[in-house]
PAZAPA-4460 file (N, C-alpha, C; in steps of 0.05 Angstrom, whole numbers, plus 32768, in hexadecimal, padded with zeros to 4 digits):
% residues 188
    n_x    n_y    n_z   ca_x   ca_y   ca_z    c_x    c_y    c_z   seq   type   mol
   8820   8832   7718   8811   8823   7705   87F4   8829   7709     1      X     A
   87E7   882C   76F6   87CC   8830   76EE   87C2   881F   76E5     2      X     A
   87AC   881D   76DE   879B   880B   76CA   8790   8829   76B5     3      X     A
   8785   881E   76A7   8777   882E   7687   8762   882E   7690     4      X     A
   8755   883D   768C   872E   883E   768B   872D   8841   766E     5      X     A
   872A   8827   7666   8722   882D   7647   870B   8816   763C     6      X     A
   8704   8815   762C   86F0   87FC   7625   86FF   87EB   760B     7      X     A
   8715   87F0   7601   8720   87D9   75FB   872A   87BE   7609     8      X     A
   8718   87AE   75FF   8716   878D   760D   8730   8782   7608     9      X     A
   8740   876B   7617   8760   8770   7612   8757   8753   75F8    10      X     A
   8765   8742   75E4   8760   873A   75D4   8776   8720   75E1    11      X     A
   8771   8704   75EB   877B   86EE   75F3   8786   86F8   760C    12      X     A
   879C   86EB   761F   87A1   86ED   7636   87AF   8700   7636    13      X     A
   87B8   8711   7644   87CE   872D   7646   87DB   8727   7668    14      X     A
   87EF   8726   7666   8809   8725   7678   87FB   873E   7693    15      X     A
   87F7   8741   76AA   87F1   874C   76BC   8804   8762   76BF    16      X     A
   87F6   877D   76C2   880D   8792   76C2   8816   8795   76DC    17      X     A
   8812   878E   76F3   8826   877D   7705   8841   8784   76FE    18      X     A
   8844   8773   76E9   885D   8769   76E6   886C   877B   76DF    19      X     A
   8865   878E   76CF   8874   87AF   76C2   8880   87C2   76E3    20      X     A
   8871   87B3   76F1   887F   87C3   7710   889C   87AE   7717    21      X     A
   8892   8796   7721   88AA   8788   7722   88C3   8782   7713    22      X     A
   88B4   877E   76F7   88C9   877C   76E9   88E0   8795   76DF    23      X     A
   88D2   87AA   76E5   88E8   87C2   76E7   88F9   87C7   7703    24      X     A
   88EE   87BC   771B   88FA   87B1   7731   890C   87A4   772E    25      X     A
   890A   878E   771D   891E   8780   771C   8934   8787   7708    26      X     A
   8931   879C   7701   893F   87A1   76E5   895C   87B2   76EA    27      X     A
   896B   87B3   76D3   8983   87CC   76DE   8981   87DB   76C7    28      X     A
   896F   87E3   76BF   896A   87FC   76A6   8960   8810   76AC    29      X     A
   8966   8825   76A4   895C   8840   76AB   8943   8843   76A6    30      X     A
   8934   884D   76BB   8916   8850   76B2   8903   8855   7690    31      X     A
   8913   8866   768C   890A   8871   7663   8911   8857   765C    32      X     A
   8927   884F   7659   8930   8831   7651   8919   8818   764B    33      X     A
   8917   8817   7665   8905   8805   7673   88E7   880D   7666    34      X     A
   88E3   881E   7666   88C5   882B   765A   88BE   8824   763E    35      X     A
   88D4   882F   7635   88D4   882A   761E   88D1   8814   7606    36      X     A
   88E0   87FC   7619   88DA   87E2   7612   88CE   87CE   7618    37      X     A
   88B6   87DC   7628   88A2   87C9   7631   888F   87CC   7614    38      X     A
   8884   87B3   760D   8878   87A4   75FA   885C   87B2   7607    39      X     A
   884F   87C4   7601   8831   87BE   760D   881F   87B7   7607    40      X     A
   8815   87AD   75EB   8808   8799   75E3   8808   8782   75EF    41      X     A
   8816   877C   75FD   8814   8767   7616   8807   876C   7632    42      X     A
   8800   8785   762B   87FB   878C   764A   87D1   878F   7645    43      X     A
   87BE   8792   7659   87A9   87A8   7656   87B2   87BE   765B    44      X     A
   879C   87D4   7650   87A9   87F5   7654   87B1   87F6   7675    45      X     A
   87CD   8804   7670   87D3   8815   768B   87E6   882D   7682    46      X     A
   87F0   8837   769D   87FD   884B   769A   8816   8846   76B9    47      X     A
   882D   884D   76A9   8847   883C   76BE   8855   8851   76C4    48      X     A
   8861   885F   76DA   8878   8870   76DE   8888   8865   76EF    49      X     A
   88A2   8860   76E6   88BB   8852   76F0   88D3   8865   76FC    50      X     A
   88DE   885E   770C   88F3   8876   7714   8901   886E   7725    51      X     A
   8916   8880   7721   8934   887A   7732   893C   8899   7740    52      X     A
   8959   889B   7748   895B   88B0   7759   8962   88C6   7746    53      X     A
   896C   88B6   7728   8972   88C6   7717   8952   88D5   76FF    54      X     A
   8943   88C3   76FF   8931   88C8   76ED   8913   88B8   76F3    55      X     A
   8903   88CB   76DF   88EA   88B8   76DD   88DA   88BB   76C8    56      X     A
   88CE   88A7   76BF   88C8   88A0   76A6   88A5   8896   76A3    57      X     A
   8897   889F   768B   8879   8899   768F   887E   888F   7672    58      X     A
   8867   8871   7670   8863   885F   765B   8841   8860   765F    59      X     A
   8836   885E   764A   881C   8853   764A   8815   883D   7631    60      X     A
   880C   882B   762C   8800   881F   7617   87E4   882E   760C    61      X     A
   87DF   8841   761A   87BA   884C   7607   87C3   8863   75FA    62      X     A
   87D7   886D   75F0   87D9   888A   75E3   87EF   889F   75F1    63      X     A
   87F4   888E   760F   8802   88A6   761C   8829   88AA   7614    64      X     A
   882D   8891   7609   884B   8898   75FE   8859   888F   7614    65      X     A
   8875   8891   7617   8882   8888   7621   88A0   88A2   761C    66      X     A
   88A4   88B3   7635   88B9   88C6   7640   88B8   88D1   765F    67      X     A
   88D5   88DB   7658   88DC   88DC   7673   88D0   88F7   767A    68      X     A
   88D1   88F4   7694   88C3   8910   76A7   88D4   8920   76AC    69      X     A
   88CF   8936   76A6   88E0   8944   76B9   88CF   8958   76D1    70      X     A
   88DB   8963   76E2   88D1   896E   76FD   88BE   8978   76F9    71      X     A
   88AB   896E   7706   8892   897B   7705   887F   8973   770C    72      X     A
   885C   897D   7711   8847   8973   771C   8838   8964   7704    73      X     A
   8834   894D   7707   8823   893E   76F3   8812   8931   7701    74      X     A
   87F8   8927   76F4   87E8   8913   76F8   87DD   88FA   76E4    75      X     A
   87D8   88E9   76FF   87D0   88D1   76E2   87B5   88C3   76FA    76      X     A
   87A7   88BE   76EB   8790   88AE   76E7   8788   8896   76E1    77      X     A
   8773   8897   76D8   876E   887E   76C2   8770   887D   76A8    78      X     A
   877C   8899   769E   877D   88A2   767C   8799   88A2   7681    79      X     A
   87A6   88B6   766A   87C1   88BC   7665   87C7   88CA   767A    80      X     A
   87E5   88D5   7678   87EE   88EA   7695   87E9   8902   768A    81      X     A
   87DD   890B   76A6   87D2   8927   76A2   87BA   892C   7687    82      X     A
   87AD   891F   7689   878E   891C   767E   8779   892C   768F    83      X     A
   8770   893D   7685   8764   8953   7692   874B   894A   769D    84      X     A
   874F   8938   76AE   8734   8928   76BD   8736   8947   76D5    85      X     A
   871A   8948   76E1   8714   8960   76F8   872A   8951   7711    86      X     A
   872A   8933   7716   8736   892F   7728   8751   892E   772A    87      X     A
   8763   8932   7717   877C   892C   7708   8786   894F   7712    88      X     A
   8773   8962   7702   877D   897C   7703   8773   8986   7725    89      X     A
   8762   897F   7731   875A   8989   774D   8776   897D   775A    90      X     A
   8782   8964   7757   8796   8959   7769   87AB   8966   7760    91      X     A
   87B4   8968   7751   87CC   8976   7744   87CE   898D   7755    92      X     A
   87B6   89A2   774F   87B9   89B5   7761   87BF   89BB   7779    93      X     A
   87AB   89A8   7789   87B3   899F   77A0   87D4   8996   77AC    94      X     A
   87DC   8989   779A   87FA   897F   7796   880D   899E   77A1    95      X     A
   8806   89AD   7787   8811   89C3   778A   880B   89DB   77A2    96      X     A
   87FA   89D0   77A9   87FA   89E4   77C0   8801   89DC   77E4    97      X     A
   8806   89C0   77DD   8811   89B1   77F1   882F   89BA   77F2    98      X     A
   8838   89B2   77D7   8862   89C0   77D3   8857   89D8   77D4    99      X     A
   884D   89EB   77D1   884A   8A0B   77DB   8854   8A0D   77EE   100      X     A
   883F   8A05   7805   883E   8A05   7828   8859   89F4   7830   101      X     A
   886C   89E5   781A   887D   89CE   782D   886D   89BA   783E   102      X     A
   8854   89B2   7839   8843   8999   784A   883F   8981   7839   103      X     A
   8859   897A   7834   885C   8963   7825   8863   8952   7833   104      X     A
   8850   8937   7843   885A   8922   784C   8847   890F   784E   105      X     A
   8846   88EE   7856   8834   88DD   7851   8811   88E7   784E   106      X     A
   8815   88F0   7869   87FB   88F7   787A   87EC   890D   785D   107      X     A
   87F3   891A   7860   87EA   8935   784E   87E2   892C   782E   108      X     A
   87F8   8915   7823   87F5   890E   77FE   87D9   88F4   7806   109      X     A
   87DE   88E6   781C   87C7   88D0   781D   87AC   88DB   781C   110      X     A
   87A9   88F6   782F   8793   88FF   7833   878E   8908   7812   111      X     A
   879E   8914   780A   8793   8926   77EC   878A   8909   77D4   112      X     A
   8798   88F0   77E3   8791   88DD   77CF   8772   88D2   77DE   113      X     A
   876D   88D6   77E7   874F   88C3   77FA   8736   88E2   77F1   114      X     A
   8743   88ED   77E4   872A   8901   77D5   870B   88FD   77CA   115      X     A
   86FE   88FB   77DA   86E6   88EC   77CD   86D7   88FF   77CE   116      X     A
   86D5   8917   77C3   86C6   892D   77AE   86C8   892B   7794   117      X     A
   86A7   8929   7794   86A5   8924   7772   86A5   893F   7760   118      X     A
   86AB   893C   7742   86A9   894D   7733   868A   8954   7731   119      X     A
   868C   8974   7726   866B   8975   7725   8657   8969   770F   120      X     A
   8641   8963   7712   8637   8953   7703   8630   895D   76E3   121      X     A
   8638   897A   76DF   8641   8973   76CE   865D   897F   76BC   122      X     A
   8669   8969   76C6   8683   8966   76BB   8689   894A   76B5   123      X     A
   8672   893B   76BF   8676   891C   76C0   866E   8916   76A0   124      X     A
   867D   890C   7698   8686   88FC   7682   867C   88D6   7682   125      X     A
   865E   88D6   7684   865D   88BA   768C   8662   88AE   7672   126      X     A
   8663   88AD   7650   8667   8899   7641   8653   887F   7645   127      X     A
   8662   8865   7644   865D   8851   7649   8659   8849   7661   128      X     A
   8659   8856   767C   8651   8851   7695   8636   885A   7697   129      X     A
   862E   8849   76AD   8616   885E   76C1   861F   886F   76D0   130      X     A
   860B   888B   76C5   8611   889E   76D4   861E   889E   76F4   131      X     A
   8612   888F   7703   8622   8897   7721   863E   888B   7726   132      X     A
   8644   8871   770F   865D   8867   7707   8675   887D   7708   133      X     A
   866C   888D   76ED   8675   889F   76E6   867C   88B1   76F4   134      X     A
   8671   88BA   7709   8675   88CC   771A   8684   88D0   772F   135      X     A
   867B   88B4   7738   868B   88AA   7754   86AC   88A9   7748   136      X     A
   86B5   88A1   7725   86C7   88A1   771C   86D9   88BD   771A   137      X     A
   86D0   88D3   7729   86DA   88EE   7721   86EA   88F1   7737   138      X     A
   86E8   88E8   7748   86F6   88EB   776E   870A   88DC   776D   139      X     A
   871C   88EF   776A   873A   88DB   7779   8734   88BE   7783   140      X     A
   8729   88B9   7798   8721   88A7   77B2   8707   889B   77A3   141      X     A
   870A   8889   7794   86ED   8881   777A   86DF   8865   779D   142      X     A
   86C8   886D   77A2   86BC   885C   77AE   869D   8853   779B   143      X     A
   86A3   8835   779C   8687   8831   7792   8685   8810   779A   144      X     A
   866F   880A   779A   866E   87ED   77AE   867A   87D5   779C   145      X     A
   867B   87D4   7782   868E   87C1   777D   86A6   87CB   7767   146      X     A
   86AE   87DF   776C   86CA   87E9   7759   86CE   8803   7773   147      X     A
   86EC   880A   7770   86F3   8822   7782   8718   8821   7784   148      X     A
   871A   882F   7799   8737   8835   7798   873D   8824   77B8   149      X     A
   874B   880E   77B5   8750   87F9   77CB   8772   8803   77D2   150      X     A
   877D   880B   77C9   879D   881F   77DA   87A0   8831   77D0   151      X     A
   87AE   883B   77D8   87BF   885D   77D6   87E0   885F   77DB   152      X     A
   87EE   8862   77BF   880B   885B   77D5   881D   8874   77CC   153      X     A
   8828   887E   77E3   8831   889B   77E3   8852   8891   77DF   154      X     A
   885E   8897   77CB   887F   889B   77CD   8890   88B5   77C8   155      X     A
   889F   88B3   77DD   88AB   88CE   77EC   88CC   88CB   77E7   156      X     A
   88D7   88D7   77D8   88F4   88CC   77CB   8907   88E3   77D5   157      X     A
   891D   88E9   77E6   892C   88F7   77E4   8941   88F9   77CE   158      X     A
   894E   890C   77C9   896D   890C   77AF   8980   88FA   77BE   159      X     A
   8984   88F4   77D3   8998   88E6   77E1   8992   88C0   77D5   160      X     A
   8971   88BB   77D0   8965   889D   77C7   895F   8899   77E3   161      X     A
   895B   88A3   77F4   8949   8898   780B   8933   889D   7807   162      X     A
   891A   888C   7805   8907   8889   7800   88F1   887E   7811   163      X     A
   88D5   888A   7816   88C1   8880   7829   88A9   8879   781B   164      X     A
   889B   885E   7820   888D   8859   780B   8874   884A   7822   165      X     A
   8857   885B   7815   8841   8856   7832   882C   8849   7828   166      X     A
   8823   8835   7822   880D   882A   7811   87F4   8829   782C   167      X     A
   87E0   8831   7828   87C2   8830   7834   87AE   8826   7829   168      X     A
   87AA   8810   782C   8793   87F5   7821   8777   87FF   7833   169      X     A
   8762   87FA   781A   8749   87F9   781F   8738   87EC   7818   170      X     A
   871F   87E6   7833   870B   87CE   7828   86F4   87E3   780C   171      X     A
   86E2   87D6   7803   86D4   87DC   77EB   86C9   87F0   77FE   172      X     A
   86BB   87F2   780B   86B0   8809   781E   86C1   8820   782C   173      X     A
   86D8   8821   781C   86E9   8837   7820   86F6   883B   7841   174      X     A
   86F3   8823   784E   8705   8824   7870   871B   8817   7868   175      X     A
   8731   8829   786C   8749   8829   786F   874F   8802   7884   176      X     A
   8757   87F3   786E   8766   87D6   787D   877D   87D4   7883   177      X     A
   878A   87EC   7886   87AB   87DE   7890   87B5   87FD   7879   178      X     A
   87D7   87F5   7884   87EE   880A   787D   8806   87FE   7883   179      X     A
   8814   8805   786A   882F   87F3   7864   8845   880D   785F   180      X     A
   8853   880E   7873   8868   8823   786E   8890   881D   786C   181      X     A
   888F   8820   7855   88B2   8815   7849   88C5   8829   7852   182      X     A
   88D0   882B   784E   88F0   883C   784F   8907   882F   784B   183      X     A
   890A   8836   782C   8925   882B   7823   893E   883B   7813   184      X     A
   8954   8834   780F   8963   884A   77FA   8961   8845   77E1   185      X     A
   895E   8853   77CD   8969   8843   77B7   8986   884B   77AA   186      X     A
   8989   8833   77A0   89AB   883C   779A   89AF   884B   777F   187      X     A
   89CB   8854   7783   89D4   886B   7770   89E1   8860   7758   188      X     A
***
């Protein structure tokens, strides 16, 4: 789950997209299923990918649609999936050259997520921000004293549904507060 970087203001109260995680937790529908019939006019903009051992599925409420994935390297952001943000396409890459080498494991996807190289200045796209807003918004790893990236959570799925799942929480000043590491199956 994402949030939207968009400047549409949500219009009366909107349901916390929170709940688009749990409530597919709690669900017994197949991910596309499930995607598909989420209402998102109830939601603010985000972007959701749901998945089982069989499949996985991307919904967005801002334009991005709602289908299933198939194998492959994608990215998502604060826009649609695979929105050609510098930081979107630098990680991707990165992605792929991690499965190159076979150095796919917690350690290695956390680090490529705590990226805090900015795009060059000019590639920055400030809009409606202040410029250094904007900037600091180009880095994987967004640090800025009152908005930024406070976790990182890496999930590692075998074909068997054994699954390892590493969340790394951070204070606004980007020091790592703690690490939460799961291991569970999911069923068939």
């Amino acid at each position: 789950m994402t949030n939207f970087r968009d400047a549409e203001r949500p219009a009366g109260k909107l349901r916390s997209r929170g709940h688009l995680v749990s409530d597919f937790l709690k669900s017994e529908e197949a991910p596309l299923e499930f995607a598909a019939a989420i209402d998102g006019a109830r939601y603010g903009g985000f972007n959701l990918l749901v998945g089982d051992v069989d499949a996985l599925a991307y919904r967005s409420n801002r334009g991005g649609g709602c289908r299933e994935l198939a194998a492959g390297i994608y990215g998502v952001a604060n826009a649609t999936l695979d929105a050609p943000w510098p930081k979107v396409e630098r990680s991707k890459a990165r992605l792929e050259a991690l499965i190159a080498r076979g150095s796919i494991n917690e350690t290695t996807l956390l680090r490529m997520l705590a990226d805090q190289v900015r795009a060059r200045t000019n590639e920055v796209e400030a809009g409606e921000l202040p410029f250094e807003t904007a900037h600091a918004l180009t880095a994987p790893f967004v640090l800025l004293p009152d908005y930024g990236t406070r976790s990182s959570t890496v999930v590692i799925g075998r074909r068997d549904g054994v699954t390892r799942m590493t969340e790394r929480r951070f204070s606004a000043d980007g020091r790592s507060e703690g690490q939460s590491d799961f291991r569970f199956e999911l069923a068939r």
